[in-house]
C-alpha positions in Angstrom: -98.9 59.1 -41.1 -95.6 57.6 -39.5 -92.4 59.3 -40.8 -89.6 57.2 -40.8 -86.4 58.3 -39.9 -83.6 57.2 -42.1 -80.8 56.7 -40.3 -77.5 58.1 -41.6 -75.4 55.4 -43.6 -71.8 55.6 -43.8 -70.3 54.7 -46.8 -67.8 52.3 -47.1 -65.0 52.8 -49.2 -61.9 51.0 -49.2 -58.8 52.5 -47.7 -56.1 53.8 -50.1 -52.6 55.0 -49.9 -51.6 57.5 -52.1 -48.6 56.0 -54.0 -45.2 57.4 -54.2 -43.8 59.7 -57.3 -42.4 57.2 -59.5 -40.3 58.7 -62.6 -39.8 55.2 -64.0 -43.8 54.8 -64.4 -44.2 58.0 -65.3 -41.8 57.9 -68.2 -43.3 53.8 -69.4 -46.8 55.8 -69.3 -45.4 58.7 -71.5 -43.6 56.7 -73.5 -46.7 54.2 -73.9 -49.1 57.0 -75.2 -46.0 58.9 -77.3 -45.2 55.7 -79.0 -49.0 55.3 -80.1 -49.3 58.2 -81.6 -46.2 57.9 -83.2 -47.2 54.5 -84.5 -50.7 56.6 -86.0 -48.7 59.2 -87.3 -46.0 56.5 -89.1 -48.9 55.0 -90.8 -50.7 58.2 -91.5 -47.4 59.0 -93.3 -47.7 55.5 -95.5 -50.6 55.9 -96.3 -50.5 59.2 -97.6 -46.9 58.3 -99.4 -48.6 55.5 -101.1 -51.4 57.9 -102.0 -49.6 60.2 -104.1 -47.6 57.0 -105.9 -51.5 56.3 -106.9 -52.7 59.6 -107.9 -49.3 59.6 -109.9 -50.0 56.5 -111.7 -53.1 58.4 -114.0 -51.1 60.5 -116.4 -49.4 57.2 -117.4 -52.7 56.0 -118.0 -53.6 58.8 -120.4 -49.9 58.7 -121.8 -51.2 54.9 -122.8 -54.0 56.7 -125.3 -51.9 59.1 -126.9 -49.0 56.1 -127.6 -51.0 53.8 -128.6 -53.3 56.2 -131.4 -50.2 58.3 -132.6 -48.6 54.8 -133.3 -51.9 54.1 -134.7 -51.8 56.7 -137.1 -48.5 56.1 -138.0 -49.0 52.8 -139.5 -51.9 54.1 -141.1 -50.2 56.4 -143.0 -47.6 54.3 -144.3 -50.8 52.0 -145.6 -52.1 55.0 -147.1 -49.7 55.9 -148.8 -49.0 52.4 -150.2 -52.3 52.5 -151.6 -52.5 56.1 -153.0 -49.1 57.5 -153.3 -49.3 60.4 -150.8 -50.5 60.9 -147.2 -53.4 62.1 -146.4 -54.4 65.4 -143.3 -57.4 64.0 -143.0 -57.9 61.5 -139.6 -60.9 60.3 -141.5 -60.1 58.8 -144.2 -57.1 56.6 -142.7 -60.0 54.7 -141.3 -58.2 54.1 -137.3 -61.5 55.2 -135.2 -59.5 57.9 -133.6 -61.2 60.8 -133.0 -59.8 64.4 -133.3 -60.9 64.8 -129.8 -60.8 62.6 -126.7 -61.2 63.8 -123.0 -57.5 63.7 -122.7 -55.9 65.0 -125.9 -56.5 66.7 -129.4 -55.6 65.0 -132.4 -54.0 66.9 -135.6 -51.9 66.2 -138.5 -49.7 67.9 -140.4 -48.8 66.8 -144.1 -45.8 68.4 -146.0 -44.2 67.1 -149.2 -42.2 62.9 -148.3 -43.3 63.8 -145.2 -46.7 63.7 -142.5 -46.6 64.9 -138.4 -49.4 63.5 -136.1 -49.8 65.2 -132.8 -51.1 64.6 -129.3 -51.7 67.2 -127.7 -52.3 67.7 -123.7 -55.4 68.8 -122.9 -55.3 68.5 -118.9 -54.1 71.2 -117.2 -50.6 71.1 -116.0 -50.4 70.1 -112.0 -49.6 72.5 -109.6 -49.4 72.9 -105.6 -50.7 69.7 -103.9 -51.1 67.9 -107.0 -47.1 68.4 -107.7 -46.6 67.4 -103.8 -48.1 64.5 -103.6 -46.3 63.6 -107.2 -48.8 63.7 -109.8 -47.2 65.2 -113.0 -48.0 66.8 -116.1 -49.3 64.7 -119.0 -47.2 64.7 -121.6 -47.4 65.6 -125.5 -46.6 63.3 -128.4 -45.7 63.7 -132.0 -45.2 61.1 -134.7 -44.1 61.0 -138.0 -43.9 59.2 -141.1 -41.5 59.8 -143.9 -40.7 58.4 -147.3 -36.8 57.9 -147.9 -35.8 56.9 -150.8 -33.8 52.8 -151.0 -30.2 53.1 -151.8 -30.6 49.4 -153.6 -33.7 49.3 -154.9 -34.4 53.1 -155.6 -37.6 52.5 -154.3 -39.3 54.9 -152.0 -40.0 53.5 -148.2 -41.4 54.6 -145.6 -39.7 55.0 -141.9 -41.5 56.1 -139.1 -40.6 57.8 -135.7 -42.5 58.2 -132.1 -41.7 61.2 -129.6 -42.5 61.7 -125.8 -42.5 65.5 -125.1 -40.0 65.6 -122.1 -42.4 69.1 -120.3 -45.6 69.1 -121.8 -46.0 72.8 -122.4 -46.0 73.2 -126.3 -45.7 76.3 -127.8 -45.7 75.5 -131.5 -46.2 71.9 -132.5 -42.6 70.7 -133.3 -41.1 69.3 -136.6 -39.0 65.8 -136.7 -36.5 66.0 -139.0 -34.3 63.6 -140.7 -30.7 62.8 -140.2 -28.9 61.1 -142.9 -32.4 59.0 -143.4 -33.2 58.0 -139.8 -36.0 60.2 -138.4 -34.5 62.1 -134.9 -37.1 63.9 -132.6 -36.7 67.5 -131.4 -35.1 69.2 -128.7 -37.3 68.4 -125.5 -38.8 65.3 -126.8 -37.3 61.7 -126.0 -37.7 58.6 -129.1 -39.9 56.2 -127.7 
């Protein structure tokens, strides 16, 4: 057997000067990878601000039920009564389809003498920590009522109705509406929609 001697090979690389310190390319490098991650961190800052403007946008959503059914139940009322003289505690037999119960609120009402109270009640709990800071806020509570007021003219008895937005939606007793010289006012805490 013939062994074959490799001969030694010399590799060939290409000649290269070190190049001089340069501070100007050494800052346009910094500068190049800061501003990129600066860049990633202005749009990781967007996107999470735009992100909390979204996760905010759901109680108005569940706000929308509440409206829309304690409205609801005020006209109902006021057809009620037209046909039978009085109102009626029972969510039942005003015929809306509203339930006492949805995955948002509860559902009551309150009947007492001229006068009825229909209340939506919160059942989310209220936000706190993150949820508070990246905006999301409690949802709100909301009362309605119907009264009859007697007509100056006519001496007949009508009906006026009110809608309230509770301003916190902590609730420690359900609130009253009360009228003021025949125009129905919400209570303290609680804006007229």
């Amino acid at each position: 057997m013939v062994l074959h001697k490799k001969s030694p090979r010399t590799l060939n690389t290409p000649q290269t000067t070190p190049r001089p310190f340069s501070p100007l390319q050494f800052l346009i490098k910094g500068l190049q990878i800061a501003s990129g991650i600066t860049i990633g961190g202005l749009l990781l800052l967007i996107g999470l601000a735009n992100l909390g403007s979204l996760i905010g946008c759901a109680p108005k959503a569940y706000e929308s039920e509440a409206k829309n059914n304690i409205g609801s139940l005020n006209r109902a009322q006021q057809v009620y009564s037209l046909d039978s003289g009085k109102f009626t505690a029972n969510l039942g037999e005003l015929e809306t389809g509203i339930p006492q119960e949805t995955k948002n609120y509860r559902y009551s009402i309150q009947t007492e003498g001229n006068s009825v109270f229909h209340y939506a009640i919160s059942k989310a709990p209220k936000a706190s920590g993150w949820d508070k800071l990246m905006g999301v806020r409690d949802i709100s509570n909301f009362v309605g009522a119907v009264f009859l007021v007697p007509d100056e003219a006519t001496k007949e008895m009508l009906t006026v109705t009110v809608e309230c937005q509770a301003k916190k939606s902590s609730v420690v007793q359900y609130p009253k509406l009360t009228l003021q010289n025949g125009v129905p006012t919400c209570p303290k805490n609680f804006t007229k929609l």
